[in-house]
mmCIF file of the N, C-alpha and C atoms, coordinates in Angstrom:
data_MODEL
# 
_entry.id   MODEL 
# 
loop_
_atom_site.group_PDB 
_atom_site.id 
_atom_site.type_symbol 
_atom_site.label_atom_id 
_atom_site.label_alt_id 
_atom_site.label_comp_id 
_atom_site.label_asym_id 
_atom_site.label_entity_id 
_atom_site.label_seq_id 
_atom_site.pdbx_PDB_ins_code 
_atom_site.Cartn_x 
_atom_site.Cartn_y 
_atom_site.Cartn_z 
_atom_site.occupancy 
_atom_site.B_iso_or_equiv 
_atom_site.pdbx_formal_charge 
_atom_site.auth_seq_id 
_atom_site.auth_comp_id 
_atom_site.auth_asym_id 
_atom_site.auth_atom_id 
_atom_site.pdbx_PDB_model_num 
ATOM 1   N N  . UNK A 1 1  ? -53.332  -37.014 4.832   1.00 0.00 ? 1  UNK A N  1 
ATOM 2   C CA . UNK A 1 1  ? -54.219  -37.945 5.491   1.00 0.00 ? 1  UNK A CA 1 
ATOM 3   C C  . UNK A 1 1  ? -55.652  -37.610 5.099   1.00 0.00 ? 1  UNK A C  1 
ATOM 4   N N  . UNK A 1 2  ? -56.428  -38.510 4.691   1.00 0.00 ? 2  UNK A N  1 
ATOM 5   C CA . UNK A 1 2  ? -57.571  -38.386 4.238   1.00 0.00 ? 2  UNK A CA 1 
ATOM 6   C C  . UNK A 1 2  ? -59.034  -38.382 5.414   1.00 0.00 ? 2  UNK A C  1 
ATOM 7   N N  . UNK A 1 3  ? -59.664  -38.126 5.542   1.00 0.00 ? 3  UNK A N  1 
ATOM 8   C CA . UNK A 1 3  ? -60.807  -37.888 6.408   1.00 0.00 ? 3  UNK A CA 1 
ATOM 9   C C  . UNK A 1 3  ? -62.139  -38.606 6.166   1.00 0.00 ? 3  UNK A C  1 
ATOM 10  N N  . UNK A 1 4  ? -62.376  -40.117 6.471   1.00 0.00 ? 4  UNK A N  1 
ATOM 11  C CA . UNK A 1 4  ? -63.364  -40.457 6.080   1.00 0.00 ? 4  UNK A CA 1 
ATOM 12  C C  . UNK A 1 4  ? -64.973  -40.338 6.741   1.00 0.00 ? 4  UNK A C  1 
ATOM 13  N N  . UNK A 1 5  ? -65.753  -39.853 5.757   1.00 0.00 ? 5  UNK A N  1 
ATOM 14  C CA . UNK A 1 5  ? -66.799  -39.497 6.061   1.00 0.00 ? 5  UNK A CA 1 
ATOM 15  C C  . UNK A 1 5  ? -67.909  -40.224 6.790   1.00 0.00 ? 5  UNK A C  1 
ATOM 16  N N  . UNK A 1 6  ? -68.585  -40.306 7.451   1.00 0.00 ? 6  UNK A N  1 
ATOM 17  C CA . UNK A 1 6  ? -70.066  -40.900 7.654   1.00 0.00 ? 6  UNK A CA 1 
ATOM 18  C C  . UNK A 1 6  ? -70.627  -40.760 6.821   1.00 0.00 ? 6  UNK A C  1 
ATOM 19  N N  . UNK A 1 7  ? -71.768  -42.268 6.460   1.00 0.00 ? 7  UNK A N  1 
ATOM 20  C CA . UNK A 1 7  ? -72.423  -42.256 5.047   1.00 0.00 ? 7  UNK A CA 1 
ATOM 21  C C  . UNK A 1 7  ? -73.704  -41.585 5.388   1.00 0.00 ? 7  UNK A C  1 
ATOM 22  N N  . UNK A 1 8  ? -73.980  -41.439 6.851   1.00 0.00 ? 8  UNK A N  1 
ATOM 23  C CA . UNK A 1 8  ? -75.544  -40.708 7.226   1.00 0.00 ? 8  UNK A CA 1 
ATOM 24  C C  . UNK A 1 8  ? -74.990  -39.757 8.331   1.00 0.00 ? 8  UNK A C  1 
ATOM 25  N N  . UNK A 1 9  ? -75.798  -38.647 8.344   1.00 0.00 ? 9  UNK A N  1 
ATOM 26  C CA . UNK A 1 9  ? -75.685  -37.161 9.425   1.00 0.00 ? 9  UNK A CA 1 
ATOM 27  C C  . UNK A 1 9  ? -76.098  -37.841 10.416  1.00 0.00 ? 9  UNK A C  1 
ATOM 28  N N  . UNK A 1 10 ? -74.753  -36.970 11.247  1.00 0.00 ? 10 UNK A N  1 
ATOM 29  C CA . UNK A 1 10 ? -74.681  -37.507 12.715  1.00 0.00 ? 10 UNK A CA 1 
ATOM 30  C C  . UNK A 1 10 ? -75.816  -37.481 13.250  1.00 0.00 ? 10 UNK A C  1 
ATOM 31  N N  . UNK A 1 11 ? -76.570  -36.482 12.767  1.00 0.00 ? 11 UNK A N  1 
ATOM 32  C CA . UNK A 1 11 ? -78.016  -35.990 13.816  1.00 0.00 ? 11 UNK A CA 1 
ATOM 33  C C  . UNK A 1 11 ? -79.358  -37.076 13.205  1.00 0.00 ? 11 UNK A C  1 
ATOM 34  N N  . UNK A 1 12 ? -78.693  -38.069 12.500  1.00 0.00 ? 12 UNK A N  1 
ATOM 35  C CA . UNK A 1 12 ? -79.735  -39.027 11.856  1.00 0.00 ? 12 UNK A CA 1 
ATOM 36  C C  . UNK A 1 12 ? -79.749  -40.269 13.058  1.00 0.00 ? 12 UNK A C  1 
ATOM 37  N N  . UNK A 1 13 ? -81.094  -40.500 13.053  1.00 0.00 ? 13 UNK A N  1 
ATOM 38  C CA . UNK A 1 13 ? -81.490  -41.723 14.042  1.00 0.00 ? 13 UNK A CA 1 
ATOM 39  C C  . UNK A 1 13 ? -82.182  -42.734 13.548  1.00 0.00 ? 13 UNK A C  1 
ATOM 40  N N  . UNK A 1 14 ? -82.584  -43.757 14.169  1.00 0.00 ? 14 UNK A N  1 
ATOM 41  C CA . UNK A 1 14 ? -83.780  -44.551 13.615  1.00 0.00 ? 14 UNK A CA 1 
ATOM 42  C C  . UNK A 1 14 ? -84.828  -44.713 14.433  1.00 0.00 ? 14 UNK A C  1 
ATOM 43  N N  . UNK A 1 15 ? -85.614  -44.809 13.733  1.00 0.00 ? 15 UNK A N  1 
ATOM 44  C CA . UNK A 1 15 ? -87.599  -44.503 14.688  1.00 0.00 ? 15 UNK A CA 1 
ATOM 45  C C  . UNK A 1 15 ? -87.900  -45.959 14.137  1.00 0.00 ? 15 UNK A C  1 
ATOM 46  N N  . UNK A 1 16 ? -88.580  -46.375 15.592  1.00 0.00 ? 16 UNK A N  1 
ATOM 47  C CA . UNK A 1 16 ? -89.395  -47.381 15.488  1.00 0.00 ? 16 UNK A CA 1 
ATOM 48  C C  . UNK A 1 16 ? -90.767  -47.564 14.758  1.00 0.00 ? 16 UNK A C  1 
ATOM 49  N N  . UNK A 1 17 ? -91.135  -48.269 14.568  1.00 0.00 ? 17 UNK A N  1 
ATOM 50  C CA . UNK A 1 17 ? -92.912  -48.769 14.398  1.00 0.00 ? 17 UNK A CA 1 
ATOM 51  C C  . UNK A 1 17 ? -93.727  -48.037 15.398  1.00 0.00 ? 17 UNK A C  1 
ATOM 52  N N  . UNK A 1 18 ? -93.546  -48.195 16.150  1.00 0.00 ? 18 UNK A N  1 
ATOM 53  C CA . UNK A 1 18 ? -94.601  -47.539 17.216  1.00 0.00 ? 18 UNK A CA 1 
ATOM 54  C C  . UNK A 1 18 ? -93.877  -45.690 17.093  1.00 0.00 ? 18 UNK A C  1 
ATOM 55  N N  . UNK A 1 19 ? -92.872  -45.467 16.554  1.00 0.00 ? 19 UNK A N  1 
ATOM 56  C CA . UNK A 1 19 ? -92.617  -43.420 16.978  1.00 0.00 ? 19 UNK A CA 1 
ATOM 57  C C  . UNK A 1 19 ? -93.019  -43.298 15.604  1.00 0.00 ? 19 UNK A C  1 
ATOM 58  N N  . UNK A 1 20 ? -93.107  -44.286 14.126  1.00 0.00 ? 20 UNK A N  1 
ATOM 59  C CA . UNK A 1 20 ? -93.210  -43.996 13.297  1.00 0.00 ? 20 UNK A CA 1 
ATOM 60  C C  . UNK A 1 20 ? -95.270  -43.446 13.507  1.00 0.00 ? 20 UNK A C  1 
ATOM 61  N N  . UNK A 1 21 ? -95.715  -44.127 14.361  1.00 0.00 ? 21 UNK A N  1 
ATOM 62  C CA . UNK A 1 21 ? -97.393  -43.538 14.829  1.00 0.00 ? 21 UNK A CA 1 
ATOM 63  C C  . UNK A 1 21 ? -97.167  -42.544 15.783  1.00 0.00 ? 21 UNK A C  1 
ATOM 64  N N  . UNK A 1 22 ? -96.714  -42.456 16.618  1.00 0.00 ? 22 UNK A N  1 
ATOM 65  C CA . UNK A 1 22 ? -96.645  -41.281 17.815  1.00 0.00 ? 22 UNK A CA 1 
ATOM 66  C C  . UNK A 1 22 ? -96.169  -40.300 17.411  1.00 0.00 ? 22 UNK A C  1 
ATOM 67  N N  . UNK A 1 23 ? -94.436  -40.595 17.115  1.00 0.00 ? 23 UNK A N  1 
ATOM 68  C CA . UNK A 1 23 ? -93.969  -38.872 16.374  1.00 0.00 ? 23 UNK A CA 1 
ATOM 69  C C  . UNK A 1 23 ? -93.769  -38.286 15.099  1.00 0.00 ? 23 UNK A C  1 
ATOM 70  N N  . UNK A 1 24 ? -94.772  -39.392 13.736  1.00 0.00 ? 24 UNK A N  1 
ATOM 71  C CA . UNK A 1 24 ? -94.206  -39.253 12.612  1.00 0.00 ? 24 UNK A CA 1 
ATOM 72  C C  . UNK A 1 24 ? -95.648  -38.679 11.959  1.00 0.00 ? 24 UNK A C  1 
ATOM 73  N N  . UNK A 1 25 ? -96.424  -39.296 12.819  1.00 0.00 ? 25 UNK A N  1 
ATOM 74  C CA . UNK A 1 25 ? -97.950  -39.775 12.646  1.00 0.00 ? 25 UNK A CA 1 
ATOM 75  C C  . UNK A 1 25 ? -98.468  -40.001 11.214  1.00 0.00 ? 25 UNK A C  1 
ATOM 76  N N  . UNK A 1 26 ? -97.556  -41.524 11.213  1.00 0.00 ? 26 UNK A N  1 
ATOM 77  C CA . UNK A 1 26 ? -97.770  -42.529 9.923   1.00 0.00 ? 26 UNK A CA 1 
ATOM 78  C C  . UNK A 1 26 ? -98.179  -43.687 10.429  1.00 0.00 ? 26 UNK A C  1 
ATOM 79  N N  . UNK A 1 27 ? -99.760  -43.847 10.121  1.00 0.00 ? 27 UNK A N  1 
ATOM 80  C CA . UNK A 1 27 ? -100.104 -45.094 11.038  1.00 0.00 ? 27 UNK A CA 1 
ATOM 81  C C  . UNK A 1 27 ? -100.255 -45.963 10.247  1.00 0.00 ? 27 UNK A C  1 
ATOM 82  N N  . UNK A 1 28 ? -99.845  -46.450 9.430   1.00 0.00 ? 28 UNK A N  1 
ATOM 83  C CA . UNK A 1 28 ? -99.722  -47.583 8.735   1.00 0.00 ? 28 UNK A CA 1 
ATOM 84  C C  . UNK A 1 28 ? -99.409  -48.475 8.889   1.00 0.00 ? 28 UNK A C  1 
ATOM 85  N N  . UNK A 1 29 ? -100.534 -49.546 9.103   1.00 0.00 ? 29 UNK A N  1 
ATOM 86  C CA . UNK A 1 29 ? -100.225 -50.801 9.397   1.00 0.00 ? 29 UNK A CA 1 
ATOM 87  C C  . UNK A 1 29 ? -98.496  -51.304 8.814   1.00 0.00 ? 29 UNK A C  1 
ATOM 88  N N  . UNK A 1 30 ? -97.894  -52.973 9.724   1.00 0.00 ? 30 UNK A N  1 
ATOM 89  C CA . UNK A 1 30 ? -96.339  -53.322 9.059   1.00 0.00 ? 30 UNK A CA 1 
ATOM 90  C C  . UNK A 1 30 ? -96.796  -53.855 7.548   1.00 0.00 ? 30 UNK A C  1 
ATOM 91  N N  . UNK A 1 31 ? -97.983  -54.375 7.037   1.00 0.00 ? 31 UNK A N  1 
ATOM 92  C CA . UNK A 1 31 ? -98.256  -55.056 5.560   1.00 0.00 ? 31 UNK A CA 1 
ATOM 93  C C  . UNK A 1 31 ? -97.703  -54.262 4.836   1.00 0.00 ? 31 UNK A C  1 
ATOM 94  N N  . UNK A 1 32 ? -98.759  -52.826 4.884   1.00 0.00 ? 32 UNK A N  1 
ATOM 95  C CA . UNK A 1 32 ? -98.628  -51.457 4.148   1.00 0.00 ? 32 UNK A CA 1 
ATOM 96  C C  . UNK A 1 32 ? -97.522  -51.384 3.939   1.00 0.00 ? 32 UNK A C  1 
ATOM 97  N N  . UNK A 1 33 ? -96.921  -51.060 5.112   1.00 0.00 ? 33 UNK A N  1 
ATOM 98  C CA . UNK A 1 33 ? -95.263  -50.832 5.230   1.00 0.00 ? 33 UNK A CA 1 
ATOM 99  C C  . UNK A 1 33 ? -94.516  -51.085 4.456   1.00 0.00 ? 33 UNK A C  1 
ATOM 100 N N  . UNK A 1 34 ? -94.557  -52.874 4.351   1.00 0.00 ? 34 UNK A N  1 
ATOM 101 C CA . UNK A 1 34 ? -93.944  -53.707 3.313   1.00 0.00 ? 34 UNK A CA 1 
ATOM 102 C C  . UNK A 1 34 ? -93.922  -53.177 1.948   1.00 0.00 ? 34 UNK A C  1 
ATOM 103 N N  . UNK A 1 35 ? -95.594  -53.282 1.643   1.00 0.00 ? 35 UNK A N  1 
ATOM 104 C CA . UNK A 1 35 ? -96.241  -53.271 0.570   1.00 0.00 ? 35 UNK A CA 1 
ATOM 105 C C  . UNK A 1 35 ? -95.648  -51.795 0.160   1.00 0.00 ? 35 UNK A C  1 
ATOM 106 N N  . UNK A 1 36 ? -95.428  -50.741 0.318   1.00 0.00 ? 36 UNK A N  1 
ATOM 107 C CA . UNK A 1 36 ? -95.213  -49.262 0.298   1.00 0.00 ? 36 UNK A CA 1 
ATOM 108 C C  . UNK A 1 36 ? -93.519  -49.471 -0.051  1.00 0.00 ? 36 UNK A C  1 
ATOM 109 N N  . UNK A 1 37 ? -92.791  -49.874 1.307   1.00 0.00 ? 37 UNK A N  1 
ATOM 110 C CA . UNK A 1 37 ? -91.219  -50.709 0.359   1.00 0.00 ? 37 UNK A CA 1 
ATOM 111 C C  . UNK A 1 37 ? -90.784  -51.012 -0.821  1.00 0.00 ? 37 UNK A C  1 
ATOM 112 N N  . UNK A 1 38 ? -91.582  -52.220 -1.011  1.00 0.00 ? 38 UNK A N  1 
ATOM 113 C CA . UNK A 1 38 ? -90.999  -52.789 -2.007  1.00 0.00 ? 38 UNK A CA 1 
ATOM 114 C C  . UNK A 1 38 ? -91.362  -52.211 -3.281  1.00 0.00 ? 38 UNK A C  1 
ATOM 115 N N  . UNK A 1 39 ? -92.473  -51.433 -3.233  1.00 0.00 ? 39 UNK A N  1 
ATOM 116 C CA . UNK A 1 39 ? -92.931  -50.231 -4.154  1.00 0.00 ? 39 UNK A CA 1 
ATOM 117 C C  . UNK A 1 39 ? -92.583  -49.019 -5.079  1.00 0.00 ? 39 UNK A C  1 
ATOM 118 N N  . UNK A 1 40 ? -91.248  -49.082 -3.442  1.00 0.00 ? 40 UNK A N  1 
ATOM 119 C CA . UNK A 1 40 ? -90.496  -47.731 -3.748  1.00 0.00 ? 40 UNK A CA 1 
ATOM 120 C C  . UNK A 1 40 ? -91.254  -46.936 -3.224  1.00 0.00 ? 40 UNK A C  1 
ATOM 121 N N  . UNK A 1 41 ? -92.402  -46.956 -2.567  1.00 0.00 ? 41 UNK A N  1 
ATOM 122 C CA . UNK A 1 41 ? -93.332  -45.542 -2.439  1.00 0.00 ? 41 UNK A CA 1 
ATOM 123 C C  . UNK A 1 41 ? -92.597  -45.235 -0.535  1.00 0.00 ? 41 UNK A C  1 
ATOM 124 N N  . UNK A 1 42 ? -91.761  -45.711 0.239   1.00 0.00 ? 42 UNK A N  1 
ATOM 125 C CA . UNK A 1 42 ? -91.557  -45.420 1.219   1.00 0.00 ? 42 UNK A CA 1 
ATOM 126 C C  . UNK A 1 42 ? -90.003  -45.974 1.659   1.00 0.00 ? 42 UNK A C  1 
ATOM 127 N N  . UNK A 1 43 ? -89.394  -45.346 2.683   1.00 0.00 ? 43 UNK A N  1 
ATOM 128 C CA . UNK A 1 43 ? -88.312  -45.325 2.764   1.00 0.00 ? 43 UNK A CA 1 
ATOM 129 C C  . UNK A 1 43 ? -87.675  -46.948 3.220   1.00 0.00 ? 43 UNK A C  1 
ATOM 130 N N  . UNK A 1 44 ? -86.656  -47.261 2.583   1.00 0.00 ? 44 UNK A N  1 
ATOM 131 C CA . UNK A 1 44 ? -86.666  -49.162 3.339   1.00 0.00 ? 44 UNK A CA 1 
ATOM 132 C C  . UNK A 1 44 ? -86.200  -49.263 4.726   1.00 0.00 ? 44 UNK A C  1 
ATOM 133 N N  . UNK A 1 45 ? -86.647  -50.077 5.509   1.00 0.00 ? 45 UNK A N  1 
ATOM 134 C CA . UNK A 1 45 ? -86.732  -50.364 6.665   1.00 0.00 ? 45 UNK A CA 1 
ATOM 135 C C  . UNK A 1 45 ? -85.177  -50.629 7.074   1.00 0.00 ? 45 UNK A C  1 
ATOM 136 N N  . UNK A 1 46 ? -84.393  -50.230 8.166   1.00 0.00 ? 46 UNK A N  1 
ATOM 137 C CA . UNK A 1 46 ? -82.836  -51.235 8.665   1.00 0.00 ? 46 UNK A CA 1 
ATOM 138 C C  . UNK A 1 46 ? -83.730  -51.999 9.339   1.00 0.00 ? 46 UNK A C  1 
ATOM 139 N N  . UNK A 1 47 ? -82.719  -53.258 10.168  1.00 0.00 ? 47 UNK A N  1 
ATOM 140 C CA . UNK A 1 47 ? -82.969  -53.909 10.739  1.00 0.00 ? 47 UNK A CA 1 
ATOM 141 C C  . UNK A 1 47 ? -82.114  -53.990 12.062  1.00 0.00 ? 47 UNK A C  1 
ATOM 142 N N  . UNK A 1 48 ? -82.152  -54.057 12.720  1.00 0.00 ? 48 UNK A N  1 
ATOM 143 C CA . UNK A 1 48 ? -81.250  -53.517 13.848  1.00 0.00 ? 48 UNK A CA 1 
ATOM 144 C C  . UNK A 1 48 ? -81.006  -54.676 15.052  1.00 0.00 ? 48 UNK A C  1 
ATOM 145 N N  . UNK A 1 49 ? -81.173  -55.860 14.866  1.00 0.00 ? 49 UNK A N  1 
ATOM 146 C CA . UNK A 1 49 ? -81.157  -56.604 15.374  1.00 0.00 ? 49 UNK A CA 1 
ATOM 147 C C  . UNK A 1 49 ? -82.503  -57.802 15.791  1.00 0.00 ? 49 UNK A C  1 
ATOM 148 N N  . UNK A 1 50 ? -82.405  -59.126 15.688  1.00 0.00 ? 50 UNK A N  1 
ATOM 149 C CA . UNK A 1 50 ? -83.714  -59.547 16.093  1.00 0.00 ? 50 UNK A CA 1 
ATOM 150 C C  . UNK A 1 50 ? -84.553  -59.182 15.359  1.00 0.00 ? 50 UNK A C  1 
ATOM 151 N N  . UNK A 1 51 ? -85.770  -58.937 15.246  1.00 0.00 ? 51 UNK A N  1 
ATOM 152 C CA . UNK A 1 51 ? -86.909  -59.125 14.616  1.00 0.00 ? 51 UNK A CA 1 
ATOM 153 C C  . UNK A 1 51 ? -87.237  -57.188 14.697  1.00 0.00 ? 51 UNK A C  1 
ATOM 154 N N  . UNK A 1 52 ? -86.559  -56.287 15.224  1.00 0.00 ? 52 UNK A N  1 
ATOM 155 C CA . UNK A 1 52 ? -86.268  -55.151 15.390  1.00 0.00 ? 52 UNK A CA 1 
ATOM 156 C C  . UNK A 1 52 ? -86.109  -54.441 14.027  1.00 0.00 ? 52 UNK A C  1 
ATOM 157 N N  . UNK A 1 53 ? -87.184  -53.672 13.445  1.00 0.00 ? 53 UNK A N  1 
ATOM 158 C CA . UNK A 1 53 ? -86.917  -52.661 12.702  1.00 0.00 ? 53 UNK A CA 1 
ATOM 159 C C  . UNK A 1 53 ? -87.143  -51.429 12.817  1.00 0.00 ? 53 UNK A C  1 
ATOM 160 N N  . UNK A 1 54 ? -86.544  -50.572 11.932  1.00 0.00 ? 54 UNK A N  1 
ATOM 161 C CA . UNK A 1 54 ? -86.073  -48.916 11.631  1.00 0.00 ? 54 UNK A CA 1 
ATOM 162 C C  . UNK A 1 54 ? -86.099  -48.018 10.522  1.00 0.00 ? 54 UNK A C  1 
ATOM 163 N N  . UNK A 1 55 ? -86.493  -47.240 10.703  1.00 0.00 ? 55 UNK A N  1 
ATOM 164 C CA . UNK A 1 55 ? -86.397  -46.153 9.425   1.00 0.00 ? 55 UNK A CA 1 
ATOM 165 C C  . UNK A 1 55 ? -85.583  -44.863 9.795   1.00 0.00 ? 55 UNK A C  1 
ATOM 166 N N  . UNK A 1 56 ? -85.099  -44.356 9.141   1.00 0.00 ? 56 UNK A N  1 
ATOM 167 C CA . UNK A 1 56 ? -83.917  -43.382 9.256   1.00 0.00 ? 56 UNK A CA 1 
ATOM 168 C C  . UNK A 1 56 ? -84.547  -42.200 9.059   1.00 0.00 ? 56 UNK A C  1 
ATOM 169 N N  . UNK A 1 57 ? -84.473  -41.117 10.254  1.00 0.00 ? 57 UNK A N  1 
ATOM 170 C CA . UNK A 1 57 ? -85.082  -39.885 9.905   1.00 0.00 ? 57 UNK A CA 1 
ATOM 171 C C  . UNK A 1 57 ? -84.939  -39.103 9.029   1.00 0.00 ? 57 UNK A C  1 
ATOM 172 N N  . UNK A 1 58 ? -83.798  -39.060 8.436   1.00 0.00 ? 58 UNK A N  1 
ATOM 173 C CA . UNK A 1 58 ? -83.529  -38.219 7.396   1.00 0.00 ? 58 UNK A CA 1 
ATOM 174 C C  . UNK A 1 58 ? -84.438  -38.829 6.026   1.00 0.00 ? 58 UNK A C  1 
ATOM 175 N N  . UNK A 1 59 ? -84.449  -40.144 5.907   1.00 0.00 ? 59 UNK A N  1 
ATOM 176 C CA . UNK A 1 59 ? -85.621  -40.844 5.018   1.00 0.00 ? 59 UNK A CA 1 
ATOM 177 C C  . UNK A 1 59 ? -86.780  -40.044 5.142   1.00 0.00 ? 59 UNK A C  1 
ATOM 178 N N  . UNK A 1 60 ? -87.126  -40.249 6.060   1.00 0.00 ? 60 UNK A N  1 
ATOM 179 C CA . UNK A 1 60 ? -88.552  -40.389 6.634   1.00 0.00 ? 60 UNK A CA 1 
ATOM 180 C C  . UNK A 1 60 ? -88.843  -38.816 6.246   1.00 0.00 ? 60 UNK A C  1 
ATOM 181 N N  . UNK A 1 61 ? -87.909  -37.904 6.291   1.00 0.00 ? 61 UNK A N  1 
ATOM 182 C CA . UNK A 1 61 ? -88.148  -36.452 6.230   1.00 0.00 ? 61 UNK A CA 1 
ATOM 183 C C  . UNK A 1 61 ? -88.056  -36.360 4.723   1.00 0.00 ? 61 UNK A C  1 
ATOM 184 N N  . UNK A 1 62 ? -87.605  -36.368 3.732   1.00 0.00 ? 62 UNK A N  1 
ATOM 185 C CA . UNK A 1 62 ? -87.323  -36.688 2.517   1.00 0.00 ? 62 UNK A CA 1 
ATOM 186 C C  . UNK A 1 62 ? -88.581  -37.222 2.573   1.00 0.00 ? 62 UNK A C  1 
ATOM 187 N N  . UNK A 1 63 ? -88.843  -38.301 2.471   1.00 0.00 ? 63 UNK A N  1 
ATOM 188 C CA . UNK A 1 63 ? -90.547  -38.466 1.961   1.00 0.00 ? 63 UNK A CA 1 
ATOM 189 C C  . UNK A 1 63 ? -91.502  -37.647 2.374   1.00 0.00 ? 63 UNK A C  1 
ATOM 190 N N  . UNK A 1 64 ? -91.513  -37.170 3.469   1.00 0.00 ? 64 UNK A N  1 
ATOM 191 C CA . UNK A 1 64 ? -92.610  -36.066 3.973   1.00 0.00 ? 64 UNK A CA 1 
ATOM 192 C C  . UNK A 1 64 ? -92.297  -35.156 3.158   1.00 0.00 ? 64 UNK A C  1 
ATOM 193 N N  . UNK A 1 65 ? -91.389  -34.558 2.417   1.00 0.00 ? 65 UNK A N  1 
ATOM 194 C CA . UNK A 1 65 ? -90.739  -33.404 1.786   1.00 0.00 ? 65 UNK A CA 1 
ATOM 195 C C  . UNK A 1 65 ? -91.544  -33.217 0.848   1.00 0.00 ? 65 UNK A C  1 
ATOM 196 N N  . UNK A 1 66 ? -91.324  -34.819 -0.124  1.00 0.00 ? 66 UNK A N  1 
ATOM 197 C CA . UNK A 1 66 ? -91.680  -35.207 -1.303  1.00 0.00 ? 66 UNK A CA 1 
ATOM 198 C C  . UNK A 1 66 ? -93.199  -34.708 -1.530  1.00 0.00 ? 66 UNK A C  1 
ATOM 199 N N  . UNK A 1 67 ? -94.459  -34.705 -0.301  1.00 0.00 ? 67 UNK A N  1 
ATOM 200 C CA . UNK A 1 67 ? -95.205  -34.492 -0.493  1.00 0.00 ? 67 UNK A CA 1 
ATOM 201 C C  . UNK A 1 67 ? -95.412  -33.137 -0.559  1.00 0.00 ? 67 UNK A C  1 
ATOM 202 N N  . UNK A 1 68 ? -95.150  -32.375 0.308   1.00 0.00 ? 68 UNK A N  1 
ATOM 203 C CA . UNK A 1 68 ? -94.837  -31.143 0.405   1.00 0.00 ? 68 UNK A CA 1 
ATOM 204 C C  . UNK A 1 68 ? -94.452  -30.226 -1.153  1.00 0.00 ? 68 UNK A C  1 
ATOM 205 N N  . UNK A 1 69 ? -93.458  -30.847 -1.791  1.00 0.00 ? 69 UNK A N  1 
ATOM 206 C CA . UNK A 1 69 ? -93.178  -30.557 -2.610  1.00 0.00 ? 69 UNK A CA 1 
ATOM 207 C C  . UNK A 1 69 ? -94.244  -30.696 -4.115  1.00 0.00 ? 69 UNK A C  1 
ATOM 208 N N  . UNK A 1 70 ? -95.035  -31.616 -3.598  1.00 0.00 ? 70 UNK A N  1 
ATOM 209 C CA . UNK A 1 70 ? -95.939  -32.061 -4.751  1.00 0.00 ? 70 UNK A CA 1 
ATOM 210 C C  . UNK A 1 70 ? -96.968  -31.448 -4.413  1.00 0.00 ? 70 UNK A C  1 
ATOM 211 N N  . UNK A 1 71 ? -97.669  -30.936 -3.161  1.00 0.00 ? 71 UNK A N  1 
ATOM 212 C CA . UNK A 1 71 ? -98.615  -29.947 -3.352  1.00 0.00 ? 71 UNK A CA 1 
ATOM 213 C C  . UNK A 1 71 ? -98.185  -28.397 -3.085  1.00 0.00 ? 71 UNK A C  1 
ATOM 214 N N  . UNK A 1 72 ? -97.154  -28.096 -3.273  1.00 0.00 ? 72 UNK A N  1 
ATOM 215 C CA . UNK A 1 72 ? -96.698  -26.672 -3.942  1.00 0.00 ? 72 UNK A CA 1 
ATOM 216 C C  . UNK A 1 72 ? -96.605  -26.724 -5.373  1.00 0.00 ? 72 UNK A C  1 
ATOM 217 N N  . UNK A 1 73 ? -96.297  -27.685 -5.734  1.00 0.00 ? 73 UNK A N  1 
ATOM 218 C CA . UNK A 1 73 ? -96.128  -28.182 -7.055  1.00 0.00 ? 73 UNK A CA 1 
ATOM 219 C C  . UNK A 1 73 ? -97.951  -27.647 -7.605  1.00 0.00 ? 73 UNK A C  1 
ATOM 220 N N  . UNK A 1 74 ? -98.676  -28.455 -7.333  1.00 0.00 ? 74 UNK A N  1 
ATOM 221 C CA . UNK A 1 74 ? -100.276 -27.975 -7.816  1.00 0.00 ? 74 UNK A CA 1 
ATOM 222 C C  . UNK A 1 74 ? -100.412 -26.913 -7.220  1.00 0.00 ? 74 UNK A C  1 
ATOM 223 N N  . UNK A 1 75 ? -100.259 -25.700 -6.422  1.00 0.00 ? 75 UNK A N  1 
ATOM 224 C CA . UNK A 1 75 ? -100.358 -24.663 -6.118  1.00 0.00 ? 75 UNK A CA 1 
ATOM 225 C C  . UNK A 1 75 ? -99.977  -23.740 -7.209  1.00 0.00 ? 75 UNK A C  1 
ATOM 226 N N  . UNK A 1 76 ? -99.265  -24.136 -7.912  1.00 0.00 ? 76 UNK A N  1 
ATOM 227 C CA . UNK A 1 76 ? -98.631  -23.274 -8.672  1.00 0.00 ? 76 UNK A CA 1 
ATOM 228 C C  . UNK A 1 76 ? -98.724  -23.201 -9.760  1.00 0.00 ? 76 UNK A C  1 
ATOM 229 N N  . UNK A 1 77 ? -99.864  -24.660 -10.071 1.00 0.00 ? 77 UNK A N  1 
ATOM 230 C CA . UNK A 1 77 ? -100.386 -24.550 -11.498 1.00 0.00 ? 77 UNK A CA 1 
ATOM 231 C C  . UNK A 1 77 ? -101.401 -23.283 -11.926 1.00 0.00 ? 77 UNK A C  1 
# 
């Protein structure tokens, strides 16, 4: 019997627009948002019902990473 997986960690959630300013402290206007999306420069939004959107923490941490990673990156030049 095979065991099928979850495609995202259990401990993954989705943050609103407003926790993405309070607990992420990414205040970026929804344009940006968009504009940053479709870019590729930021993680894509779910939609969760209604006019209701989301970003997935594990995203959201992964991009914070990314930066992280890019100024150790010049640290080390």
């Amino acid at each position: 019997m095979s065991t099928v997986k979850p495609s995202t960690p259990v401990h993954d959630y989705p943050v609103t627009r407003e926790a993405l300013k309070r607990d992420w402290s990414i205040p970026y206007c929804n344009a940006h948002l968009l504009r940053l999306e479709r870019e590729g420069k930021f993680p894509r939004r779910i939609y969760l019902g209604g006019r209701t959107a989301a970003w997935l923490t594990s995203e959201l941490a992964a991009w914070v990473a990314s930066f992280v990673a890019a100024r150790d990156a010049k640290a080390t030049r």
